[in-house]
N, C-alpha and C positions, 0 to 999 in steps of 0.2 A: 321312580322316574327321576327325581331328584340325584341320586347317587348315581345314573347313567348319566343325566347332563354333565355332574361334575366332571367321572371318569373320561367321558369323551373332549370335554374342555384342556383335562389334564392330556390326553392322548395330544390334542392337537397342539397346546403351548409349545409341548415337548417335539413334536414335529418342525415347528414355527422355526424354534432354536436350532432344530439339527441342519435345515435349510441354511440359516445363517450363520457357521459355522464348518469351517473345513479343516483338513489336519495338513501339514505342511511338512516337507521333505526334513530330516533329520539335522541337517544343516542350517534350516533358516527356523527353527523353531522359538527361536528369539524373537521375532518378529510378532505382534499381538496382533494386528491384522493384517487383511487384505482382500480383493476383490480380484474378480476375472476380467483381462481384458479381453472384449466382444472380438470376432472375428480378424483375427491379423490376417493381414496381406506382405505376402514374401517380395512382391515385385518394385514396391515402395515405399519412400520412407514413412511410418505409419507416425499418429501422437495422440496423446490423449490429454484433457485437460484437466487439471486439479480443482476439486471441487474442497465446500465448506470440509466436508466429514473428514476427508483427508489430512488438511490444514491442522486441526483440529486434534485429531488423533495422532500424528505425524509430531517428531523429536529434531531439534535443531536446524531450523532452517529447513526444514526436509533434508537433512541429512543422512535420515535413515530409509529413503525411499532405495529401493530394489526391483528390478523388473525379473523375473527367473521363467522358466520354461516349465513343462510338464513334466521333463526328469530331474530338475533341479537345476539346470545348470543358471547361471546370473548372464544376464543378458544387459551387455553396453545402453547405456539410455542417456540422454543430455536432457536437462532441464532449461527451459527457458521460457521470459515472460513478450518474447514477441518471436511469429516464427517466420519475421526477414525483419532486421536494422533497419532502426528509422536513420534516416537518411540526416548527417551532422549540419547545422547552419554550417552558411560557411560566409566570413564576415568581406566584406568589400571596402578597400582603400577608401578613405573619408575625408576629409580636408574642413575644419572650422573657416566657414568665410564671413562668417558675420555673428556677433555674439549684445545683442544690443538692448538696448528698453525703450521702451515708450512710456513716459511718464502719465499715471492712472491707466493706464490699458493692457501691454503685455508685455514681454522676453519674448525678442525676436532670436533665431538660430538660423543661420545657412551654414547647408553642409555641401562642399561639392563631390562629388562621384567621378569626377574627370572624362573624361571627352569621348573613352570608349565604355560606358559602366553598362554593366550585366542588370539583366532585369531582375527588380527587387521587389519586398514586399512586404518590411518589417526593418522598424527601428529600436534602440535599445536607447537612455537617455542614462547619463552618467550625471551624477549631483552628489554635495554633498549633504546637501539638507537632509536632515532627519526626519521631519512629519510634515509632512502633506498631504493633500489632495487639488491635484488641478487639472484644468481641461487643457487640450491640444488641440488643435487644427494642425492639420500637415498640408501641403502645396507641395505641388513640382512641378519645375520647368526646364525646359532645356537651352534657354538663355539667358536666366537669370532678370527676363524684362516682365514676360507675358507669362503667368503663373494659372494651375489649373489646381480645384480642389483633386485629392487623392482619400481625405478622410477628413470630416469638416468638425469632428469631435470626438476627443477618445480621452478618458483618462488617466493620469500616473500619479503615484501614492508611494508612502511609504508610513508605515505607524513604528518609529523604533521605542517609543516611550512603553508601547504595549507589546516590544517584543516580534514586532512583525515586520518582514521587510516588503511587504505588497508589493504593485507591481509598476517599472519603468520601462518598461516593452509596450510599441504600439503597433499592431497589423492598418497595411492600407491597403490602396488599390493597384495590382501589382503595373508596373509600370520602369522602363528603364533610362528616364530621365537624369540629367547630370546633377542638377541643382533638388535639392529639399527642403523648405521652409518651414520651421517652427516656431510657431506663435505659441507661446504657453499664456494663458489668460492669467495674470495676477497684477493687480494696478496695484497695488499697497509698494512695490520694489523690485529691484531684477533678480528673477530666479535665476538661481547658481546652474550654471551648464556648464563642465569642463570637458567634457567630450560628446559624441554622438556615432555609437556604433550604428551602422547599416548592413541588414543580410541578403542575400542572392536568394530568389525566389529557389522552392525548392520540387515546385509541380507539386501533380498527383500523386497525393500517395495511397497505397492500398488501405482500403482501412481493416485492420483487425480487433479484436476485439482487447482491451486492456484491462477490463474492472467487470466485477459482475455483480448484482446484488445481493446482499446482507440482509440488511436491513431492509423494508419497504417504508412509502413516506411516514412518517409520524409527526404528532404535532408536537408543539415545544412541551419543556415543564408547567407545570399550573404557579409553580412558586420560582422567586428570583428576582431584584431588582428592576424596576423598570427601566434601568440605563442599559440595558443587556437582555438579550433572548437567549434561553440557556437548555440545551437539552444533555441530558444524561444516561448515558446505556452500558449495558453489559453485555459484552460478546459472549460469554461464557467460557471462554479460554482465553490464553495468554499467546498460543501460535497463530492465531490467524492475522495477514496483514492486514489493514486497510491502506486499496489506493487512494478514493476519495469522497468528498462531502458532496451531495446534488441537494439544490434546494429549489421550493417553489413558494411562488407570494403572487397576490393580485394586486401589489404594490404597482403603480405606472412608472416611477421613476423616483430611484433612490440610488445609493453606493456607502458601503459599510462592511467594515472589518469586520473580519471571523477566527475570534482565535480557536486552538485546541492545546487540551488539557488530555494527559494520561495517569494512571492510578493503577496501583495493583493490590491495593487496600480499601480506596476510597475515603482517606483519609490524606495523603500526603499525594497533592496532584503536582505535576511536573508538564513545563510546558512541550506544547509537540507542534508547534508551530503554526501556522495558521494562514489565510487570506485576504481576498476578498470577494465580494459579488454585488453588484450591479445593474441596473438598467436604465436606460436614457432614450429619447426621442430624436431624432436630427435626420431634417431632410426626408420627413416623410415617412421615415422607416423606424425600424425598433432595436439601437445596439443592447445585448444582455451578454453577462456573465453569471451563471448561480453553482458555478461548478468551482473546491476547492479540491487542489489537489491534496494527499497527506505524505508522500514519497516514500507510501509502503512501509509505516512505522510496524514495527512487531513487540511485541514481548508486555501489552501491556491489554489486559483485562477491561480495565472499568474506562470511559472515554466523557468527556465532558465538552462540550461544543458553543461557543457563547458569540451570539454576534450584537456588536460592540454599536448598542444604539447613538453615546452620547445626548446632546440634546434632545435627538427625535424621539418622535411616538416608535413605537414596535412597528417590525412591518406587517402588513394586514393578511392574513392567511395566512399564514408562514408558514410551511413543511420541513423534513431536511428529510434525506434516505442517506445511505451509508452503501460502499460496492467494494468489495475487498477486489485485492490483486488475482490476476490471470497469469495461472503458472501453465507451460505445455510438456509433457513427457516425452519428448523423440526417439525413437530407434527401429531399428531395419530388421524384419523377425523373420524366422530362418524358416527350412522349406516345412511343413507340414509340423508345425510347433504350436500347441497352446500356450497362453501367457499370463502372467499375473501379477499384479501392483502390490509391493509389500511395504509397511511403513509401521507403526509403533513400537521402536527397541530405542531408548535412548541411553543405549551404550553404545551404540552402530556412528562410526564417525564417514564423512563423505567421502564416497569411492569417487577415484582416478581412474579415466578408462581415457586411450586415445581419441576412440569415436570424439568427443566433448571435442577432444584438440583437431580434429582432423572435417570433423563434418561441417561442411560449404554447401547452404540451400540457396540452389540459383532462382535467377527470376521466374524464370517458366518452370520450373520444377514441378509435379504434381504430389502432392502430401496428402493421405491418405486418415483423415479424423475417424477414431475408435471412440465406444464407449465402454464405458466402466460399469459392471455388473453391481452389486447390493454389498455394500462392507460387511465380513463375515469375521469372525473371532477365531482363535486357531485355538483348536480342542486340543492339540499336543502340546497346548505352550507351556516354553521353558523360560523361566523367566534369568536373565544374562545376570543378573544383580548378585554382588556377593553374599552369600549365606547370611553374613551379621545384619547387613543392609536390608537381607529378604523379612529377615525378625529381629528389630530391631528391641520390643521390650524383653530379648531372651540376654541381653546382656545389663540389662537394670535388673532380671531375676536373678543373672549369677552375680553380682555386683552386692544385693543383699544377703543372698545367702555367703556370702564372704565374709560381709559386716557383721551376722547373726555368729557365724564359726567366729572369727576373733574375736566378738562379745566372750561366747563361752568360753574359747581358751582363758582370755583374762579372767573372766569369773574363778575359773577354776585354777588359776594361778594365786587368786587372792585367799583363796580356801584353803589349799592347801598348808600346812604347819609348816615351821623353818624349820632347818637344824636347831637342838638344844646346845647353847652354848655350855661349854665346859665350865 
């Protein structure tokens, strides 16, 4: 009974692998994996989205992804991590009208927008200061007499001591008044303001999806400094991106740097830049930020996350999660074709195909989301790597045996007699 369970265990392992497992056209047999993509449609443009395993498995940048068909042939695909362009700020004519202090109380700012200004909803603060943290109120009016709140608190920061440039952008209430007032709270002296960019609201935008999860919440490390809350993890590769940090706290009101650290040792951390995140009370409501972004760093294994108590206690609860980047696979598949995603050859450098240059997704356009079948290994694979590459201790074995023959020749040059001198 015993030796039937095993055998039928072994039958089925061996099944388990042949499922996961396919042989690949002559030509792409360099490629270690790939999956099937589910039901194409010829009438539109179809995409699919890149997931962890791909990432993961996947050679430069995804450089070596491939889309081919059922007889072989490679099939044009464009990659991309949004499938319509966020839409660019776009900055609006400013004018510095007032740049002043109040002695023990703020940094007064007026900025004017002129007589005909575009409805806005976002400013940018130009300093040279190096480290702070301070609150804003912003006003607008539109005669410079009779002033309305548009955002009664919001803060701007910068840590360069620690490497970080935090943030001097404030969102308000969108509104196309001429005049904008900022009060920045600092009675100790007038904060530096040499300019004040203002952007054009930009509407509704679609939302898509940019970041997906990694990691799920975890709580910090048990060990660490208490000026600092520190977590430390391993992706297990070195290709996957992350876009960014989400954290949660039952903190009610706090604001605190987040740097980031990368390692591919765990020994030698190298900074990878970092943020902040916040939350504050005003008017009844609740402003929060706990999201940092990372700008898609890649090539780095081990990650290190520390938010920069200073003076304060930790904050209470704390979580953080982790969402790597959302890549999309595009392309338009032909009449009665099966298809399939190819990625691990990293000898394969990134193909040029017009499609990339030529394909324009309009607003209305209808795009068609596939999914991606079970990653399978390719039973025929050939691995692209030169021979010496492929066995690398076969030239430390001819290397000795070289060393061992010119032993013995000298041996045997020392053995042998000279000529007898006459």
């Amino acid at each position: 009974m015993t030796r039937r369970l095993l055998f039928l265990s072994l039958v089925f392992a061996a099944f388990g692998a042949a499922v996961l497992a396919a042989d690949l056209p002559p030509a792409w047999r360099s490629w270690l994996y790939s999956r099937s993509i589910e039901s194409p449609h010829p009438d539109v443009l179809n995409y699919v989205t890149i997931d962890r395993e791909v990432f993961a498995h996947s050679e430069n940048h995804l450089a070596d992804l491939r889309v081919i068909d059922d007889l072989g042939n490679e099939q044009p695909y464009e990659v991309r991590n949004r499938l319509a362009p966020p839409p660019q700020p776009v900055s609006l004519p400013a004018t510095l009208r007032e740049n002043s202090f109040v002695p023990g109380q703020f940094t007064q700012v007026v900025v004017d927008l002129g007589s005909r200004a575009s409805f806005h909803s976002s400013l940018h603060v130009q300093t040279p200061e190096s480290d702070f943290i301070n609150w804003v109120e912003v006003t607008a009016s539109d005669d410079a007499h009779v002033w309305r709140i548009v955002k009664p608190r919001a803060p701007i920061s910068r840590f360069r001591k620690e490497n970080l440039e935090g943030s001097q952008t404030i969102h308000y209430s969108e509104n196309n008044a001429r005049y904008l007032r900022l009060r920045i709270q600092e009675p100790a002296g007038q904060f530096p303001v040499t300019s004040v960019e203002v952007f054009a609201s930009q509407g509704v935008e679609k939302e898509e999806p940019t970041a997906a999860t990694l990691l799920a919440m975890r709580p910090p490390d048990s060990s660490g400094p208490p000026s600092q809350t520190q977590w430390t993890f391993d992706l297990g590769s070195t290709t996957i991106p992350v876009a960014e940090l989400n954290f949660e706290t039952s903190q009610p009101e706090f604001y605190r740097a987040v740097r980031i650290q990368t390692s591919l040792d765990q020994k030698e951390w190298q900074p990878a830049g970092g943020g902040e995140i916040f939350r504050y009370a005003v008017g009844g409501s609740t402003e929060e930020s706990l999201r940092v972004r990372c700008y898609e760093t890649w090539g780095a294994r081990y990650w290190r996350v520390e938010i920069l108590n200073a003076s304060d206690a930790p904050l209470s609860s704390v979580r953080m999660s982790v969402a790597m980047s959302v890549r999309f696979v595009l392309f338009r598949p032909r009449e009665n074709r099966a298809y399939r995603l190819l990625y691990g050859n990293d000898r394969a450098a990134a193909p040029q195909y017009d499609f990339a240059r030529t394909l324009r997704i309009q607003p209305s356009e209808v795009l068609l989301h596939l999914n991606l079948g079970p990653e399978e290994t390719t039973t025929n694979y050939a691995d692209p790597r030169p021979f010496t590459e492929r066995h690398p201790n076969l030239l430390w074995f001819a290397l000795g045996i070289a060393i061992v023959l010119l032993g013995y020749a000298a041996l045997r040059a020392l053995r042998t007699p000279g000529d007898a001198t006459s």
